[in-house]
C-alpha positions in Angstrom: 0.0 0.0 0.0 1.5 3.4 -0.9 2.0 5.8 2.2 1.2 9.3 2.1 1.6 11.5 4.6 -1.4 14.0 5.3 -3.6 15.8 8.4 -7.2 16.5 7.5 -9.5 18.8 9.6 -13.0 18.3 9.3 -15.8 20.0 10.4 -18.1 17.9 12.3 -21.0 20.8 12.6 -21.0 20.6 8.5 -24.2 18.2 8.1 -22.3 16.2 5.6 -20.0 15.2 8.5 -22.1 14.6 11.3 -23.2 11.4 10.5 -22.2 7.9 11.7 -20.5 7.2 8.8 -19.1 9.0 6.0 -16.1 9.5 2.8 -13.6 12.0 1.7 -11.6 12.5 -0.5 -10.3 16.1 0.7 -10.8 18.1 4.2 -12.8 20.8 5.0 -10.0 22.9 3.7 -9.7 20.8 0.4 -6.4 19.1 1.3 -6.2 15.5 -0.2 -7.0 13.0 2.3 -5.5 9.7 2.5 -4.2 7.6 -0.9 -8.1 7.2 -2.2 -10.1 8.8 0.4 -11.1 7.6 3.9 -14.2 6.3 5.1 -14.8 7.8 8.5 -16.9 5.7 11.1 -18.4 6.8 14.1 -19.1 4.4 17.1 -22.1 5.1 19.5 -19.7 6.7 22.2 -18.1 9.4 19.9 -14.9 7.8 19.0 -13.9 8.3 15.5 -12.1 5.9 13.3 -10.4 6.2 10.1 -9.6 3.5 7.1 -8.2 3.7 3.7 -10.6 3.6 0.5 -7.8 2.3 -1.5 -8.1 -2.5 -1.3 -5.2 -4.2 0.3 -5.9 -6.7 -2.2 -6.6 -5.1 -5.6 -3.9 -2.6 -5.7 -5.3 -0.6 -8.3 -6.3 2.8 -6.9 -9.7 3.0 -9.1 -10.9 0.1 -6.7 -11.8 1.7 -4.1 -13.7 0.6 -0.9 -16.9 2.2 -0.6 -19.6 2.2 2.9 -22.0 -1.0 2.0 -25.1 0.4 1.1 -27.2 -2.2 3.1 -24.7 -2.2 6.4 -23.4 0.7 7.1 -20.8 -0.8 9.4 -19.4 -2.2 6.4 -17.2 -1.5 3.8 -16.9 -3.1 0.5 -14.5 -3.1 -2.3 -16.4 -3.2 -5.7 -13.8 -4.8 -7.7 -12.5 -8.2 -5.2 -15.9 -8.2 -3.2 -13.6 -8.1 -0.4 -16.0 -6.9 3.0 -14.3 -4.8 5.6 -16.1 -4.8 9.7 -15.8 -0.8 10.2 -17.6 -1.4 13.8 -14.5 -3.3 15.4 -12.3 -0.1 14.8 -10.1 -1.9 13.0 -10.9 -2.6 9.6 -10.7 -6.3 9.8 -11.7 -8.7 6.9 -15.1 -10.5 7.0 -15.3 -12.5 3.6 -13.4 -12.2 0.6 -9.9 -12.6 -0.2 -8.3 -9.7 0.8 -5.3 -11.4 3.3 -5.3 -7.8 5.0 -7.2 -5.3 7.0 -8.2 -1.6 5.7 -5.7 0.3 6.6 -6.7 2.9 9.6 -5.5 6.4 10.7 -5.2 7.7 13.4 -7.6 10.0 14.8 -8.7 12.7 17.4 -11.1 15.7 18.1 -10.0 19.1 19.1 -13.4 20.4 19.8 -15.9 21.0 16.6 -12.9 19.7 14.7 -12.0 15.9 13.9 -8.3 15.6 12.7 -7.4 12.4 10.8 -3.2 12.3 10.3 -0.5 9.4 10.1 
């Protein structure tokens, strides 16, 4: 997986961020986040967590992992059907044959703000 090195700031009092699970591409500033975007996923007690749109398996940055449509505490990568648990915080593989787990940031919030950096 290809590393880039970025901080994001978004805006959680934007209403596209304040949801329990949502994508970017860029910040609230329009700085690029991540290699192909970042799903961002919300647990019921406020702690944010960050993965990597771009597969583990596929390797090919047009694949990228989008929020299941059905589950939202899943992620899905169109091209290997590879399923990603976004609940456990850690981006684990639950079917397909990705060998690997999403690939997560780090994150923290500095009050209205959420900052997602490696």
């Amino acid at each position: 997986m290809p590393n880039y090195r970025f901080s994001a700031y978004v805006n959680l009092g934007l209403p596209d961020y304040n949801k329990q699970v949502f994508t970017l591409r860029t910040d609230t500033y329009g700085a690029r986040v991540g290699v192909a975007g970042v799903i961002v996923y919300r647990d019921p007690m406020d702690e944010y967590y960050a993965f990597e749109c771009y597969c583990p398996h596929d390797k090919d940055p047009q694949c990228r992992v989008a929020v299941d449509k059905e589950d939202p505490t899943l992620a899905v990568c169109p091209c290997c059907g590879s399923r990603f648990l976004l609940l456990s915080g850690i981006g684990n593989v639950v079917e397909g044959p990705s060998a690997y787990s999403l690939k997560r940031y780090k994150t923290r919030v500095d009050g209205s703000t959420l900052i997602i950096y490696n």
